[in-house]
C-alpha positions in Angstrom: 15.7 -80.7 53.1 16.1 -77.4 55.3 19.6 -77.3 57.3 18.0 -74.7 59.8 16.6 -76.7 63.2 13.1 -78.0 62.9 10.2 -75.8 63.8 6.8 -76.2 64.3 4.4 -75.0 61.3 1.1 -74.9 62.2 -1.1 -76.0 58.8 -4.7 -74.6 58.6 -6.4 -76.6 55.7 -9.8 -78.1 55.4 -9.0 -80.7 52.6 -7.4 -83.5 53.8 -5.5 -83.8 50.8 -3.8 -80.5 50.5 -3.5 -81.2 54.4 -1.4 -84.1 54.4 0.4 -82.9 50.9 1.9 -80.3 53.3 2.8 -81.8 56.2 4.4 -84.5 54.2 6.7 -81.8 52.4 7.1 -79.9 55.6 8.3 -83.1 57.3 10.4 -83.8 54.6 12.1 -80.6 55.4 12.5 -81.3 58.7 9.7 -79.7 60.5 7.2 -80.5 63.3 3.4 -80.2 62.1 0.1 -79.5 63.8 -2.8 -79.5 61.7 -5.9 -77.6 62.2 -9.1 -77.4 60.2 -10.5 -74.2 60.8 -10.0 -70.5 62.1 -11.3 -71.3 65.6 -8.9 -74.8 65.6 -6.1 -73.0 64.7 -6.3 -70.0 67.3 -6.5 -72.8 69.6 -3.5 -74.7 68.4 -1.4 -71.6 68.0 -2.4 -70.3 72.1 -0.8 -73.9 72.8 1.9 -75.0 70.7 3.2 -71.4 69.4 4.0 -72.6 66.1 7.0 -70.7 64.2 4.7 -70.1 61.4 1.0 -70.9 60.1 0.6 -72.2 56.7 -2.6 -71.9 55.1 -4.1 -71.0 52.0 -6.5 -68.3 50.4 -9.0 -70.3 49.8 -9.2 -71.9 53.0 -13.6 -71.0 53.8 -12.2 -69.4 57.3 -9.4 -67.6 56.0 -10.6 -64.0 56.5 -12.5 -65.0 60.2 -8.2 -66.6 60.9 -6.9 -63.1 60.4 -9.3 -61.4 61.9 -8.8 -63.5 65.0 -5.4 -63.2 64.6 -5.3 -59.4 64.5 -7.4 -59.1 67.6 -5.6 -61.5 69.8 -3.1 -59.7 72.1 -0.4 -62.4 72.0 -1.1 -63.6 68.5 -1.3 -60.5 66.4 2.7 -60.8 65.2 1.9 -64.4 64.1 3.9 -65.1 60.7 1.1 -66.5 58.1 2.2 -67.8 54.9 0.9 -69.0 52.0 2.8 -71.2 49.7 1.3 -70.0 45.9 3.4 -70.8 42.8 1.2 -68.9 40.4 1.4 -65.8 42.6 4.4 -64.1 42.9 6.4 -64.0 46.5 5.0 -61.0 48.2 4.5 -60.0 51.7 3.4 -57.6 54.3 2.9 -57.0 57.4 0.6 -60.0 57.7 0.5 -62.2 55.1 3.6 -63.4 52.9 2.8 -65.8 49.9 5.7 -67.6 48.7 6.6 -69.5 45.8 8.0 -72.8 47.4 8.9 -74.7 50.5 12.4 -73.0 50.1 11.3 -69.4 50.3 9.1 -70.6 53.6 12.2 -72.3 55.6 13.7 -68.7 55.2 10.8 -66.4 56.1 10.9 -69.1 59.2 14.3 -68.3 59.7 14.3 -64.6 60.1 10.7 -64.4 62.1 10.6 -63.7 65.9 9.2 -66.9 66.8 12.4 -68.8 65.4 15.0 -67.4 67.7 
């Protein structure tokens, strides 16, 4: 379970069961979830709730039409996406970070913006 305060992780997935997979984890940690389906959903969801993170995957259908809205959006652009991928090593840039476990993510969530 994470020590840090509770945040809220915004989880874009269109298969329930990866869906609910991560929000149970994440609530096991500690966190407050939103859930969103799609690109469109989630730029929604993140104008209202300003989540501390979004967690979605690559091979979520809307993932490139997510960044590109993202990118474009003047108060959203510096939104921290992750990607939680154990057969992919932790990388980041300035966009994207894929991380190896549920760990790694509470401290990329620590040290963003969003979390102070």
């Amino acid at each position: 379970m994470s020590k840090n305060k509770p945040h809220t992780i915004l989880v874009v997935e269109d298969v329930d069961e990866i869906s609910a997979n991560m929000t149970a984890a994440l609530k096991e940690r500690g966190h407050r979830v939103e859930r969103a389906l799609d690109a469109e959903q989630a730029i929604q969801m993140a104008e209202e709730n300003r989540p501390a993170v979004i967690l979605t995957d690559l091979d979520l259908p809307t993932f490139d039409k997510l960044m590109n809205l993202l990118r474009a959006h003047t108060d959203l652009k510096n939104m921290v996406v992750a990607i939680i991928d154990i057969t992919t090593p932790e990388v980041s840039d300035q966009t994207v970070n894929i991380l190896g476990d549920f760990q790694a993510l509470d401290d990329l969530i620590e040290s963003s913006p969003a979390s102070k």
